[in-house]
C-alpha positions as CSV (number, residue, x, y, z in Angstrom):
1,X,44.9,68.5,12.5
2,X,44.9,67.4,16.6
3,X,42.0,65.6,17.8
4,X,41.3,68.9,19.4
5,X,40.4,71.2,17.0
6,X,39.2,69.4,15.0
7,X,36.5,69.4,17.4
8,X,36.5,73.0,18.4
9,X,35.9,73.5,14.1
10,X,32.9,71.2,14.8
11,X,31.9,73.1,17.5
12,X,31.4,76.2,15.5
13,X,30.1,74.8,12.3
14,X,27.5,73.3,14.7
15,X,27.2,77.3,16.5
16,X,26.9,78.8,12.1
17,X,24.7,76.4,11.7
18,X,22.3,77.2,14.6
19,X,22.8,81.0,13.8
20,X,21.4,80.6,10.2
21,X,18.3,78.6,11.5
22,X,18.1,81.8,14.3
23,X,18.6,84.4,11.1
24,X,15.4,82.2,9.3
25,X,13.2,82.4,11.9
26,X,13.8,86.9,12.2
27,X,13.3,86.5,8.4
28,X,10.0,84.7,8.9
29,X,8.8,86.6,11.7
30,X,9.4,90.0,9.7
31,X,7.5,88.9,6.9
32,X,4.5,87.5,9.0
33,X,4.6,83.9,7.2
34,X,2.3,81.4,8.3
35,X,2.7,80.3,12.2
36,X,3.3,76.4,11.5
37,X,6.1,77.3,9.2
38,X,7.5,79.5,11.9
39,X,7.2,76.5,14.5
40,X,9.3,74.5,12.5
41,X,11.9,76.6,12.1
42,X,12.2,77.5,16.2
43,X,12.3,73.5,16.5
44,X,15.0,73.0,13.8
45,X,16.8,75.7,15.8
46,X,15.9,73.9,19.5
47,X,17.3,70.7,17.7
48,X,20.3,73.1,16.7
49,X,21.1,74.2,20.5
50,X,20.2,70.9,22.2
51,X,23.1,68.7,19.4
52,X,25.6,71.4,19.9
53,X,24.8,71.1,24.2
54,X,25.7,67.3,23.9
55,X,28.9,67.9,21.6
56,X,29.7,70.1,24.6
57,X,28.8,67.5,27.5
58,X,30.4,64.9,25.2
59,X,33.7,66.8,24.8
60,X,33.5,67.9,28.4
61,X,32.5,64.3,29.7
62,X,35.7,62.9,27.8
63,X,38.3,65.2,28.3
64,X,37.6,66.2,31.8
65,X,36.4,63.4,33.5
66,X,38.1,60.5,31.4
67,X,41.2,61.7,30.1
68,X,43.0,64.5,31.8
69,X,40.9,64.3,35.1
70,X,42.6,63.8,38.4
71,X,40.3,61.5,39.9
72,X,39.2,59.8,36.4
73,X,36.1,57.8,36.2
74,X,35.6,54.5,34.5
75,X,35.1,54.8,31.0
76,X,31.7,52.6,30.9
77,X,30.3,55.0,33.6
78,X,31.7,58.2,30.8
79,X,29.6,56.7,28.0
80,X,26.5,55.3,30.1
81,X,26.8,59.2,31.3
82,X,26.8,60.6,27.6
83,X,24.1,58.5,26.8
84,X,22.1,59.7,29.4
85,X,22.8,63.7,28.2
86,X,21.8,62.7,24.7
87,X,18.4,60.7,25.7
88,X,17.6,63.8,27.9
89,X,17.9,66.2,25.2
90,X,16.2,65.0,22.7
């Protein structure tokens, strides 16, 4: 399988993922369960959103600013950048 999809299947096993935590938290809101146990879900579901955002600023980071950009920058600048993005969303 290319490089390629291989990330766009990660992409939206990362996107099912997120929308099971999402269908959790309706179930536990319709049943009235305790509010910590709520909490935890919505930040297993924040954690969800802000991994699959960095995948997304990785993949764009790489491809369009590295790889197949016209004015490509240095690679050490790409990953001091990614790092940054990860750090921030965390």
């Amino acid at each position: 399988m290319p490089p390629m999809n291989r990330e766009k299947m990660k992409l939206l096993q990362r996107v099912k993922k997120v929308r099971g935590q999402l269908d959790a938290v309706e179930r536990s809101l319709d049943s009235e369960e305790d509010c910590g146990d709520q909490l935890m879900l919505l930040a297993a579901v924040r954690g969800g959103v802000n991994s699959l955002m960095a995948e997304v600023l990785e993949t764009h980071i790489r491809f369009h600013l590295v790889d197949g950009a016209k004015e490509q920058i240095a690679p050490e600048l790409a990953e001091d950048l990614i790092d940054l993005v990860r750090a921030y969303l965390k």
